[in-house]
C-alpha positions as a Python dict, from the first residue, in 0.01 Angstrom:
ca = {
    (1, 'X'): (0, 0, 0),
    (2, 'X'): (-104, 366, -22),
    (3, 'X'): (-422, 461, -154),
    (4, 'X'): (-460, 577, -467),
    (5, 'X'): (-671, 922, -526),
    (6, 'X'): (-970, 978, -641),
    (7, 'X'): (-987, 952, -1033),
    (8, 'X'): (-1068, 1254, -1200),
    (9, 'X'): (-1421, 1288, -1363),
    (10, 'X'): (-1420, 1400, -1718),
    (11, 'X'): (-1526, 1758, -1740),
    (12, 'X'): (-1908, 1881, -1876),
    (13, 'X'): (-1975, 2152, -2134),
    (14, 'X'): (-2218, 2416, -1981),
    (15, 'X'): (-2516, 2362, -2191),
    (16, 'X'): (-2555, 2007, -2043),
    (17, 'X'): (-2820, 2026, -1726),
    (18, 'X'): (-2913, 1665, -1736),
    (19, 'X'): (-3301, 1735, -1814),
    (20, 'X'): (-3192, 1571, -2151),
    (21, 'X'): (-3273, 1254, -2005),
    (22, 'X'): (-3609, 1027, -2028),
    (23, 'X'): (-3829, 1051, -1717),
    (24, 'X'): (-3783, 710, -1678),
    (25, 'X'): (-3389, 739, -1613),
    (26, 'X'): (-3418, 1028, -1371),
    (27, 'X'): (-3638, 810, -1172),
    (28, 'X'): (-3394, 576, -1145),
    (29, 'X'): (-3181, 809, -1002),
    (30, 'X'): (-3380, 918, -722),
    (31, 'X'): (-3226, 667, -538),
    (32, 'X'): (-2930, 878, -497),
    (33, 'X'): (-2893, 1209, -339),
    (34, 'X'): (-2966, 1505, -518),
    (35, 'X'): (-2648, 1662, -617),
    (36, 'X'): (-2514, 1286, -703),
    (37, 'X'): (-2793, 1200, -905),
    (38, 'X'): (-2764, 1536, -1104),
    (39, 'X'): (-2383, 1489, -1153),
    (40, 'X'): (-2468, 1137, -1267),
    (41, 'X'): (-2777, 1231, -1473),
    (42, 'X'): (-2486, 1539, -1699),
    (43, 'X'): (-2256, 1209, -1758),
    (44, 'X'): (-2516, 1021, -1876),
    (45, 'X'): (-2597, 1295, -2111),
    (46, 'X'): (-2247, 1282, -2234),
    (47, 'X'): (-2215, 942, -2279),
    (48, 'X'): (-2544, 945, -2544),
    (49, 'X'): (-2391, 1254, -2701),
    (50, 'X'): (-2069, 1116, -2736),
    (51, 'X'): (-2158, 773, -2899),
    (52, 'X'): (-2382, 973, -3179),
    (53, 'X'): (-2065, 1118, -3241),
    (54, 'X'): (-1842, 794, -3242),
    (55, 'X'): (-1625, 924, -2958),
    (56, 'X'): (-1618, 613, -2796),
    (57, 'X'): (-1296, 668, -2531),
    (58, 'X'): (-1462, 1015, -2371),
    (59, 'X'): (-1784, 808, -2373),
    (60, 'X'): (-1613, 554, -2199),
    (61, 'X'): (-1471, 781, -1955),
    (62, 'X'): (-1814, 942, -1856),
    (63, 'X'): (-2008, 601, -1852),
    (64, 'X'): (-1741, 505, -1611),
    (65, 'X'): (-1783, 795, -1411),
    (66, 'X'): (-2190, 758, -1402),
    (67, 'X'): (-2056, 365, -1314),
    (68, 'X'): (-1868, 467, -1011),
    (69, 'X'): (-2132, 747, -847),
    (70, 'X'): (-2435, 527, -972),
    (71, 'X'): (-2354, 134, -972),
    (72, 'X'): (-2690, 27, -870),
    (73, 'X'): (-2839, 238, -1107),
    (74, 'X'): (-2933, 37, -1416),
    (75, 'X'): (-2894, 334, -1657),
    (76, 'X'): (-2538, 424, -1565),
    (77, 'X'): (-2436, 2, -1613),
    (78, 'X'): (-2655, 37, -1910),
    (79, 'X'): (-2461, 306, -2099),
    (80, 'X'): (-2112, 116, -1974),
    (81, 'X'): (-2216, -203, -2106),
    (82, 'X'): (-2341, 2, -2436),
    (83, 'X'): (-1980, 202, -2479),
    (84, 'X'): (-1849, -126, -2434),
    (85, 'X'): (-2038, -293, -2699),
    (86, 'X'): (-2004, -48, -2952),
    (87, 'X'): (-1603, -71, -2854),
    (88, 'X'): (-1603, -438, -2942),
    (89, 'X'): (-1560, -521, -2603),
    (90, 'X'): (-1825, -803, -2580),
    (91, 'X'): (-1713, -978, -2272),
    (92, 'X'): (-1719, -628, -2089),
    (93, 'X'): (-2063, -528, -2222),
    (94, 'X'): (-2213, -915, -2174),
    (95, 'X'): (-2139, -842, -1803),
    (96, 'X'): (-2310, -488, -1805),
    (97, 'X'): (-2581, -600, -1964),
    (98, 'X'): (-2660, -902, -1712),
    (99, 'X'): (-2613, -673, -1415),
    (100, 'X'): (-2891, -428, -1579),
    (101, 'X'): (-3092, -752, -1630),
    (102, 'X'): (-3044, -884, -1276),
    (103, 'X'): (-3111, -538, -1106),
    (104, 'X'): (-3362, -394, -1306),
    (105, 'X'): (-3540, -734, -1409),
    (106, 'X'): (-3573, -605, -1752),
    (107, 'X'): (-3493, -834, -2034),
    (108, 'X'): (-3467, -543, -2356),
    (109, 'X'): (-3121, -599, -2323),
    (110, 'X'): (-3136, -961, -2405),
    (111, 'X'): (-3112, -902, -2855),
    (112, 'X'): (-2776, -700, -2729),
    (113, 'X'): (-2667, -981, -2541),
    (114, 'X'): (-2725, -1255, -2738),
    (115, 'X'): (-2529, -1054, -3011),
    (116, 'X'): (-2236, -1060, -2744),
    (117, 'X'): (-2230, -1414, -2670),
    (118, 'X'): (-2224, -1424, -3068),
    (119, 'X'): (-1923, -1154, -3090),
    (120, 'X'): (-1735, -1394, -2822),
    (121, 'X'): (-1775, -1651, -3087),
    (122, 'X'): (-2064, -1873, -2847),
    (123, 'X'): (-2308, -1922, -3164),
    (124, 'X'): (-2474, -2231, -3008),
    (125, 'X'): (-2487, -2034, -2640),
    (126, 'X'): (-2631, -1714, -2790),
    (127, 'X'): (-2895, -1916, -3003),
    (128, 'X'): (-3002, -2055, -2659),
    (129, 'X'): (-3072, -1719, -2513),
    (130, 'X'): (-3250, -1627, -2836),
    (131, 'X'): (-3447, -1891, -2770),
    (132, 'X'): (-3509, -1835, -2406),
    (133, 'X'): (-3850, -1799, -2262),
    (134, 'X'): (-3784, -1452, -2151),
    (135, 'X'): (-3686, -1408, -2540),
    (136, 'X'): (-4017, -1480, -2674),
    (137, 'X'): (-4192, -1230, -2450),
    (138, 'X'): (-3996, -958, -2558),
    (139, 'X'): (-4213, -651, -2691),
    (140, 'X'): (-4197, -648, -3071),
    (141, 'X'): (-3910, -395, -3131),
    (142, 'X'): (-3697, -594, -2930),
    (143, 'X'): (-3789, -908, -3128),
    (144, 'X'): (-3731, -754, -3454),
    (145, 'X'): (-3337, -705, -3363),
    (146, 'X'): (-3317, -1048, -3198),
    (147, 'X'): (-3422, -1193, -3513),
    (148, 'X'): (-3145, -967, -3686),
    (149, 'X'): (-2959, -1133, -3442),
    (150, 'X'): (-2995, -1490, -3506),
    (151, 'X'): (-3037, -1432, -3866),
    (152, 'X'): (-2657, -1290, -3850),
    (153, 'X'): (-2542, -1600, -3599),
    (154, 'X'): (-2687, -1863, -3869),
    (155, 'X'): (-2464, -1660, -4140),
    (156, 'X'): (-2195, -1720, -3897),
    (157, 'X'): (-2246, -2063, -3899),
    (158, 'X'): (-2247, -2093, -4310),
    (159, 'X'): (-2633, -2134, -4251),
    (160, 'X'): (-2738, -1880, -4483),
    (161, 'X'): (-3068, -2049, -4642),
    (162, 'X'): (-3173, -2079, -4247),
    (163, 'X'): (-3042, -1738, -4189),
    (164, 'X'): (-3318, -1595, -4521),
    (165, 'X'): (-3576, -1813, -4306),
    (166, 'X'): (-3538, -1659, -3958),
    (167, 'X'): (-3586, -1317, -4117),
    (168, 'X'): (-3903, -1421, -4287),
    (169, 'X'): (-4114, -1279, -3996),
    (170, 'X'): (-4461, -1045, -4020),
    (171, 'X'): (-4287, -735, -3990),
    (172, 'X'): (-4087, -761, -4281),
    (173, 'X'): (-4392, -752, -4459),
    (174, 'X'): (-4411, -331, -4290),
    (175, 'X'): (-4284, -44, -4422),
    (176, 'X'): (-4114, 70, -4121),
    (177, 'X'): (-3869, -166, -4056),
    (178, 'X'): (-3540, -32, -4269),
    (179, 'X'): (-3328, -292, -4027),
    (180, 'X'): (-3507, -563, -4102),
    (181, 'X'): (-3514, -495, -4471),
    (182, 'X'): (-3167, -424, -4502),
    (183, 'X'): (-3067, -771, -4316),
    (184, 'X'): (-3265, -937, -4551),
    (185, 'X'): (-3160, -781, -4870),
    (186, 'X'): (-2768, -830, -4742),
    (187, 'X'): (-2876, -1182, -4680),
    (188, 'X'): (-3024, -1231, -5058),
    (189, 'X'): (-2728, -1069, -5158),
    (190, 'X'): (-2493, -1366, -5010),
    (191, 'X'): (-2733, -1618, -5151),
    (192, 'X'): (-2647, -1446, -5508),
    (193, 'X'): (-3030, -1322, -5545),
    (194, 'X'): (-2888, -956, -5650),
    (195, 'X'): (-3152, -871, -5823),
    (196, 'X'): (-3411, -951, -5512),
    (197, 'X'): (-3112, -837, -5296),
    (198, 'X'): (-3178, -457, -5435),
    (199, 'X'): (-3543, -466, -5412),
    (200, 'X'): (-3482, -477, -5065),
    (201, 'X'): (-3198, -265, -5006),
    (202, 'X'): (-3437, 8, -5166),
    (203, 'X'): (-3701, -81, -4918),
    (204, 'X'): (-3470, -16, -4643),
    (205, 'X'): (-3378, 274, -4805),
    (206, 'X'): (-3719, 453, -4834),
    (207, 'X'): (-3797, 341, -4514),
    (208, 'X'): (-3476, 465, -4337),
    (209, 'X'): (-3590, 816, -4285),
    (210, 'X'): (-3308, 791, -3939),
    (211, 'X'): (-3018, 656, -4144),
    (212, 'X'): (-2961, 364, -3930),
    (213, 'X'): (-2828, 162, -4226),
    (214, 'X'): (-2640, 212, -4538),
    (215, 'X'): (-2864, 120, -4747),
    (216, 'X'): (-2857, 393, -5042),
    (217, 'X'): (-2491, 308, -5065),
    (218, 'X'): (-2527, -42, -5107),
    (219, 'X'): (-2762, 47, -5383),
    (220, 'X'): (-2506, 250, -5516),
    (221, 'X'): (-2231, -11, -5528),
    (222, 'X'): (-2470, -275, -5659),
    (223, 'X'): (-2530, -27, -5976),
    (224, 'X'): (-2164, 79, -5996),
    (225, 'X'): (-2174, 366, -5868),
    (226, 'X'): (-1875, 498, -5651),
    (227, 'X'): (-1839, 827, -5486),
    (228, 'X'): (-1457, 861, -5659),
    (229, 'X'): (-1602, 834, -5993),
    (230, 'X'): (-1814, 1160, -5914),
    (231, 'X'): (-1568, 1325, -5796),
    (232, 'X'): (-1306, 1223, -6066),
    (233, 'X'): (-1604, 1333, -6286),
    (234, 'X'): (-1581, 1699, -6137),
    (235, 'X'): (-1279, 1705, -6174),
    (236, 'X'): (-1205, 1586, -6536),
    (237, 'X'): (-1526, 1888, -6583),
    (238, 'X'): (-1331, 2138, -6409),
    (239, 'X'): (-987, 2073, -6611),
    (240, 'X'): (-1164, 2140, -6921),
    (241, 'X'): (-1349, 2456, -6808),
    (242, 'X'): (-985, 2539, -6757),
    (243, 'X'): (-865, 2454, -7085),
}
């Protein structure tokens, strides 16, 4: 059977150098040679540019490209297995993720996979990672979204009293923690404490200076507000200017 070529490798805008990455990351690649890890280091780049925008098939096609230069390079099967994720391809990114975990010996990754195991549909398998020793020595930002995590899996499971409980942790007593607020006040919501429910959905939304969440919209909908009734207000404005 002939061999088949060499794939192509997606093509780089000029502006990218690759210096966009953490220190940490271009440590990593020092393993490789020099103009390999700098090739690698651009797709990389690209991948994290490309998922801000929500174009998941180029970022796909670079994170496979930093996949095939770089496999032993946790960062490259770190940005497949996140492409993947954000694709909806849990089975795919559950298999990045362990690789990164196995090579690297870092367990950061382990809120993503437990969420994986959960998109697969394993709730009682992905509750037993969340429990996991490894899981409870997790650095707190990492804990925060596990809890998320299992908060969502206990929803899953029509546990929603148990799912309020799991998110009852310090740190939703902070400030800073628009997630964490936002899971909680979408979990009061499904309990039918709307009142309590927008409390917190306004907590997340003062505290969500990075819009990570939706937060202000939910507060809109909540007070029946829509952005088509704005609009259709303009509009109905405008006609009558015109009259």
């Amino acid at each position: 059977m002939p061999k088949t070529g060499r794939r192509p490798e997606p093509s780089i805008p000029d502006g990218v150098t690759g210096k966009e990455l953490d220190r940490s990351v271009h440590q990593q690649l020092r393993t490789l040679s020099k103009e390999n890890a700098d090739g690698v280091a651009k797709h990389l780049v690209m991948v994290a540019a490309l998922l801000e925008a929500d174009e998941l098939e180029n970022a796909m096609a670079h994170a496979e490209t930093a996949v095939r230069r770089a496999g032993r390079v946790p960062a490259a099967r770190e940005a497949l297995g996140m492409v993947a994720y954000r694709s909806g391809d849990f089975a795919r990114a559950l298999g990045e993720f362990r690789t990164v975990r196995r090579i690297s010996g870092s367990d950061h990754l382990l809120p993503l996979m437990v969420d994986c195991e959960r998109g697969l549909g394993r709730h009682e398998r992905a509750l037993d990672l969340a429990q996991s020793p490894e899981a409870k020595r997790l650095p707190k930002e990492e804990r925060v979204e596990l809890t998320i995590v299992i908060s969502g899996i206990r929803r899953d499971l029509g546990q929603t009293d148990a799912a309020l409980v799991a998110l009852q942790i310090p740190e939703l007593k902070k400030h800073n923690q628009p997630r964490l607020a936002y899971a909680y006040a979408d979990t009061l919501l499904g309990l039918g404490r709307t009142d309590e429910a927008r409390e917190w959905f306004q907590r997340a939304a003062d505290a969500d200076v990075e819009y990570e969440t939706d937060a202000v919209e939910r507060l809109e909908e909540l007070d029946g507000v829509s952005p088509t009734d704005l609009l259709g207000g303009a509009d109905e404005d405008e006609d009558e200017v015109d009259e």
